[in-house]
N, C-alpha and C positions, 0 to 999 in steps of 0.2 A: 322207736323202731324205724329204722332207716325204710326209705320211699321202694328201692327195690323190692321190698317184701311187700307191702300191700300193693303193690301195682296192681290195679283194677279187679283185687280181692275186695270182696263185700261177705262179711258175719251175717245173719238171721240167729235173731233169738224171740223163738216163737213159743205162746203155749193159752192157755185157757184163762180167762181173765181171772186176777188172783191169786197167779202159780206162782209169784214174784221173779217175773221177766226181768222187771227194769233195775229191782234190786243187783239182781246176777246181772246185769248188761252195763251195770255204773263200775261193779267191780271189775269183770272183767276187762272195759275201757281203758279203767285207771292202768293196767298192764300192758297193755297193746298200744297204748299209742289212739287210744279211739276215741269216735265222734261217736252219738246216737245219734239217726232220721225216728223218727218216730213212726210207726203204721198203725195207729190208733185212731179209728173215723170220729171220733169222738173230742179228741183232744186238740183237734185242728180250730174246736171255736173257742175263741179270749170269751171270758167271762163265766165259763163252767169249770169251774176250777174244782169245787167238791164230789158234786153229782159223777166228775169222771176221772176220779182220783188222780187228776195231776200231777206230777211229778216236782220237786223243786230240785232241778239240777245241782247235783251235787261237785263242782267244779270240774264239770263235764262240757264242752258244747253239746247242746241239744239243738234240734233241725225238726219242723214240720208239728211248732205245739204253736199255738195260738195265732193261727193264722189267716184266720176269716173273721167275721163277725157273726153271733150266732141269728143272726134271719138273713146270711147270705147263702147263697147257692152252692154247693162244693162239692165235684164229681170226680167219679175215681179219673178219669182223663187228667182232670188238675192236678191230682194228688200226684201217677204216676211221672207228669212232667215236673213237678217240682221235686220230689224224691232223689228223680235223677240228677237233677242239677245238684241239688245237693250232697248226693254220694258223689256225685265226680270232681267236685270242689275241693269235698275232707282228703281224695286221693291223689288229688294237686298239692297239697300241702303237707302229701306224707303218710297222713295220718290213715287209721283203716277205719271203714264206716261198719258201725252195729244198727241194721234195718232191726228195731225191737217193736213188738207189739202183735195183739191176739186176732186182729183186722184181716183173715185169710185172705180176699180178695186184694187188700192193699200190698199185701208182700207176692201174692203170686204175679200181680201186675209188673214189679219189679225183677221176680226170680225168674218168669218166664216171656219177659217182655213183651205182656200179654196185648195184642192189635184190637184196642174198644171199639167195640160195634157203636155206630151214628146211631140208626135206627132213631130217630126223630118223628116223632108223633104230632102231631097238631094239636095247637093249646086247648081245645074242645076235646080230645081225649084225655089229655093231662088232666085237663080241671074235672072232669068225669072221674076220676083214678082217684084225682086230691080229695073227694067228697066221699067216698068208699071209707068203713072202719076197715082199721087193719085186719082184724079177723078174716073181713070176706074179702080183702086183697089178695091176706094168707093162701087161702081156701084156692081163690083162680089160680096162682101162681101152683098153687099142687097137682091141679088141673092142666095146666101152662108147662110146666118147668118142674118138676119132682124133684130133678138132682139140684137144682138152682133151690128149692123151697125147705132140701134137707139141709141146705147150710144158711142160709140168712136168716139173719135178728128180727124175729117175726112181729117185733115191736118198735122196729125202726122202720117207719113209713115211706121216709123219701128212698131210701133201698129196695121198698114194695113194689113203689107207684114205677120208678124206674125197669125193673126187673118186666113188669106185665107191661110195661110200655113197651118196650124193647121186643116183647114173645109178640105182642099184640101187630105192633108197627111192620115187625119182616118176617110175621108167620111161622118163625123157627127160636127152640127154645133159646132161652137167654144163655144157658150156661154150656148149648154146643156153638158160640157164637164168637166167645173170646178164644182168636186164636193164638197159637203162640209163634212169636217172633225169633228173629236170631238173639241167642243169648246177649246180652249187653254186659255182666260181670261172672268173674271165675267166683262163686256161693258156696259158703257152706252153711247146711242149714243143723239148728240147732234147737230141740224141742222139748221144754219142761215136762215130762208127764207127772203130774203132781199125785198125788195119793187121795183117792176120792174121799175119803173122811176129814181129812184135813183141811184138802178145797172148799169141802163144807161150811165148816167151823173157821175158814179165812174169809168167807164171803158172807159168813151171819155178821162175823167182829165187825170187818170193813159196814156194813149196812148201817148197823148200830154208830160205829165212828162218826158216818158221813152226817149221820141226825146232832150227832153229839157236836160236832163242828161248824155246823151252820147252814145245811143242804136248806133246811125249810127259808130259811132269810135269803138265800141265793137264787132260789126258786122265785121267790114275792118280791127279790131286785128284778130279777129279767124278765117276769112279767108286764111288772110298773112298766122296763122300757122297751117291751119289745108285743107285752102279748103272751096268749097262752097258746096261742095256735102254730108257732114258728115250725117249721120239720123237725131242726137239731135240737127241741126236748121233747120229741116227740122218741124219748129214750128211756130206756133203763134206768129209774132212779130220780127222773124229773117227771114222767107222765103221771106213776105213784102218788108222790107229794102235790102235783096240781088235785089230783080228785081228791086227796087230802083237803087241801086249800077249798074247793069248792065244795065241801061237805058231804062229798059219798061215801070217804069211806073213812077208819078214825086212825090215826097216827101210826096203833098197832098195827091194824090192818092193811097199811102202807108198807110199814116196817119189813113186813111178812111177805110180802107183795115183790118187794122189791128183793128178798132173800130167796126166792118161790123164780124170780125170774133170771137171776144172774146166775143158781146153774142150771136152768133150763139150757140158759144162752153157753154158760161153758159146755155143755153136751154138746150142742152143735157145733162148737168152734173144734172138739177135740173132732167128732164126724166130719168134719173138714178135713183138716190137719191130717188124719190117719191115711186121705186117699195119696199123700204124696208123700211115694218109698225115700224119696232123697234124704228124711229128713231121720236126723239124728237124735233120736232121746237119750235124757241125757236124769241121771237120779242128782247129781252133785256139780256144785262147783269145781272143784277138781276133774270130772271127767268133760265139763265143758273147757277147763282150763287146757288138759293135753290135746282135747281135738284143734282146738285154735292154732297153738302150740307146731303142731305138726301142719296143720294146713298153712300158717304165715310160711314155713321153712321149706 
């Protein structure tokens, strides 16, 4: 696809973790001339390859997967300055960038070139925040922030601890805080809505896989070198398998756990996802195929 047509067009292909995004965003690539950036908070740490189902680029360039280390620090500020460099790089060289993944805060930072609140707290709050379970981090931020607590990963801590620091530090909720900036690309957005039985029974298989493949050994590597207390498996999939590991709870019961919480978390990424009309659902590859289509032309 000649450069004229993606000029500073950017894809989104968004939807509930599971709906197979990435499947449909390699295909569609393979057509278009495309890159993926990744918006997966997840996939940004090297060494969690299982736990966050990775991708093995299928000779695709892929942008924004392993790119920290998992006991380093990685904030949507980082995430939106590297995204952009790298969507405006794929549209230097032509090519159109597909922003893929179920991370609603990391695509709207880009779709609405969202202005992050500072709001910086002193390390004496922070480490008061870090010693809280998620539960009662949950729980204030409902108190704090309702429309901020109906969308985040109520099991992703460093998302928590940030979110009531932020309400905490400038007194106003977190989520009337992120303003939107001058658009930065011409978007189109494009949104899986998967069929809720199927979503199901694609988040038991995947659960099962990730055991079957080697989650528990991945788990008890990054332990050995890192600790059990790191934020970035303080996730979906690895917090499970640690109380495994430490004997609360038994393999089954992990199993179920970790099935029990990924669509919990798909409910809330869809309750995200529904508040912004822009966005395009889509049943089939073909109808994400003409919207493309019509939007490069």
């Amino acid at each position: 696809m000649s450069s004229k047509y993606s000029q500073n067009k950017l894809i989104v292909i968004l939807g509930p973790t599971a709906s197979g995004k990435t499947s449909l965003a390699i295909k569609l690539a393979k057509i278009f001339s495309g890159e993926i950036v990744s918006a997966d908070s997840r996939q940004v740490y090297r060494e969690m390859d299982i736990g966050t189902d990775k991708i093995v680029p299928e000779g695709i360039p892929h942008h924004l997967i392993d790119v920290v280390n998992p006991d380093e620090k990685f904030t949507l500020a980082q995430y939106k300055k590297m995204a952009i460099k790298a969507i405006k790089d794929i549209q230097k060289r032509g090519n159109v960038p597909f922003l893929v993944g179920g991370t609603g805060l990391y695509i709207q930072s880009i779709v609405d070139n969202l202005q992050i609140p500072k709001g910086e707290s002193d390390a004496k709050m922070r480490n008061k925040l870090e010693k809280m379970e998620n539960a009662e981090l949950f729980e204030k931020l409902k108190k704090l922030d309702p429309v901020c607590a109906a969308a985040i990963d109520s099991k992703n801590k460093r998302r928590l601890v940030r979110a009531v620091e932020v309400c905490l530090a400038t007194g106003k909720p977190f989520s009337q805080q992120r303003k939107k900036g001058k658009p930065l690309f011409d978007v189109l957005q494009i949104g899986i809505k998967p069929d809720k039985e199927k979503l199901e029974k694609k988040i038991a298989q995947r659960a099962d896989q990730m055991i079957q493949t080697g989650l528990i050994e991945e788990v008890k590597g990054l332990i050995k070198r890192y600790g059990s207390k790191i934020i970035s498996m303080d996730s979906i999939g690895y917090q499970e398998i640690i109380a495994h590991l430490q004997n609360k709870i038994t393999l089954e019961e992990a199993k179920d756990l970790v099935k029990t919480h990924t669509r919990q978390y798909a409910k809330r990424q869809m309750t995200w996802f529904k508040r912004d009309k822009r966005i395009q659902w889509i049943e089939n590859y073909s109808q994400a195929k003409k919207l493309i289509g019509n939007f490069l032309l």
